[in-house]
C-alpha positions in Angstrom: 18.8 -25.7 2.6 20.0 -27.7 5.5 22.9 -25.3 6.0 20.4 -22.2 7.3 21.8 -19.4 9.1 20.4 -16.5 11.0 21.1 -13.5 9.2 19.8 -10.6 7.7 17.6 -11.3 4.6 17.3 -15.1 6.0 13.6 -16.4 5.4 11.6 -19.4 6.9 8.7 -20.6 6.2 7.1 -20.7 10.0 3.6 -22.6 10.7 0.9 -19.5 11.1 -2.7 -18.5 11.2 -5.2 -20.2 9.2 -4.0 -20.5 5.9 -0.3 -22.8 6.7 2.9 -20.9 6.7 3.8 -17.5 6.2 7.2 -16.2 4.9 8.9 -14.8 8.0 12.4 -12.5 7.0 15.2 -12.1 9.4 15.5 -8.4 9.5 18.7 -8.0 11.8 21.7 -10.3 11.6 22.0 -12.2 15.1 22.2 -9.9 18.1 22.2 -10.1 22.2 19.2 -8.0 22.9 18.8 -6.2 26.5 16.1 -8.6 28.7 16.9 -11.6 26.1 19.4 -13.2 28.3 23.3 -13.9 26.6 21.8 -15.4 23.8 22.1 -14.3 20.0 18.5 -13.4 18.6 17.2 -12.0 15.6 14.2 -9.7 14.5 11.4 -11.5 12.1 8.9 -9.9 10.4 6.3 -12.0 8.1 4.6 -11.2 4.8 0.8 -11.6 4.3 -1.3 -11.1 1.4 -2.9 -8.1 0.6 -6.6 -8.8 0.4 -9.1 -6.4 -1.0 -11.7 -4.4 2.1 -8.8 -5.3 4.6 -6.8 -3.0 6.0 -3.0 -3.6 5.9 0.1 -1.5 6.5 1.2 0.1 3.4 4.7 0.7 4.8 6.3 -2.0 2.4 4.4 -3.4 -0.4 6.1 -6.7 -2.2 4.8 -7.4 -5.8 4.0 -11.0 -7.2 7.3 -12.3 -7.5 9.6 -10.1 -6.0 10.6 -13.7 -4.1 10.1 -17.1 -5.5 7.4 -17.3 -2.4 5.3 -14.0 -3.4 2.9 -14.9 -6.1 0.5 -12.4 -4.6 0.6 -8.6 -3.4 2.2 -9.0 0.0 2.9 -6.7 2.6 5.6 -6.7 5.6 3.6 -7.1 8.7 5.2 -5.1 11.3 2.8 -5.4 13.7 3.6 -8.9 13.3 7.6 -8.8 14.0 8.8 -11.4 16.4 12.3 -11.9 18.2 14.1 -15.6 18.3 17.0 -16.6 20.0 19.0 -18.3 17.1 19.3 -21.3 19.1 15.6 -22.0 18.9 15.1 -21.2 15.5 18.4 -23.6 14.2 16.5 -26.4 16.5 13.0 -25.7 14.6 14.9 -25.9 11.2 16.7 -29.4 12.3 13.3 -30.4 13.7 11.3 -29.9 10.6 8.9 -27.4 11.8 10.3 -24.5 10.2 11.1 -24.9 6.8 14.2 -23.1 5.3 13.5 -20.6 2.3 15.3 -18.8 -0.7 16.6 -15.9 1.3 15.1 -11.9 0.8 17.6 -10.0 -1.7 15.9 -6.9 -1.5 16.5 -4.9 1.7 12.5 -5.0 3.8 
C-alpha cells in the first residue's frame, strides 16, 4: 500500500497509547481548514476496543470484523479525532512510522 492517499475512508495504522497502534480513519477527504495555514488536512478519528467496566462512546459501535483490523468490539473515539496536514501524514507513510491499512468501506 505504498500508493496511500488521504481521503475519506483512508485508514493508518498510527503508533498510540499503550497497547501499539490504533486504526486511525480519515473522515473528510483533504481540505484547507481556517487557522491550518494553505495546507490540505484531513480529520482522523481512531478505533479502540470496547472493554468491559469502561466507559466508551456508544455513538458508533464496529463489530469483530467489520474491517480486516477489528477482531474485537470497537468504537469510534471521537473525543480522540485529530487534524493532519496531508503533507505530514504522506511523509509518516514514506518514513515508516505510519503504516498504511485496508481502507474503511462503511461510512463512520
Amino acid at each position: 500500500m505504498a500508493d496511500w492517499q488521504a481521503s475519506a475512508g483512508a485508514t493508518l495504522l498510527v503508533p498510540s497509547g499503550p497497547e501499539g497502534k490504533h486504526l486511525f480513519v480519515v473522515v473528510c477527504d483533504p481540505v484547507v481548514l481556517p487557522g491550518y495555514g494553505p495546507h490540505p488536512c484531513v480529520v482522523m478519528v481512531n478505533l479502540s476496543t470496547v472493554r468491559a467496566g469502561i466507559p466508551y462512546d456508544s455513538t458508533c459501535v464496529l463489530q469483530a470484523g467489520s474491517h480486516p483490523f477489528v477482531a474485537q468490539e470497537s468504537y469510534v473515539a471521537y473525543s480522540g479525532m485529530r487534524i493532519d496536514r496531508v503533507a505530514d501524514l504522506a511523509a509518516r507513510v514514506e518514513q515508516g512510522y505510519f503504516t498504511p491499512h485496508d481502507p474503511m468501506l462503511a461510512p463512520i
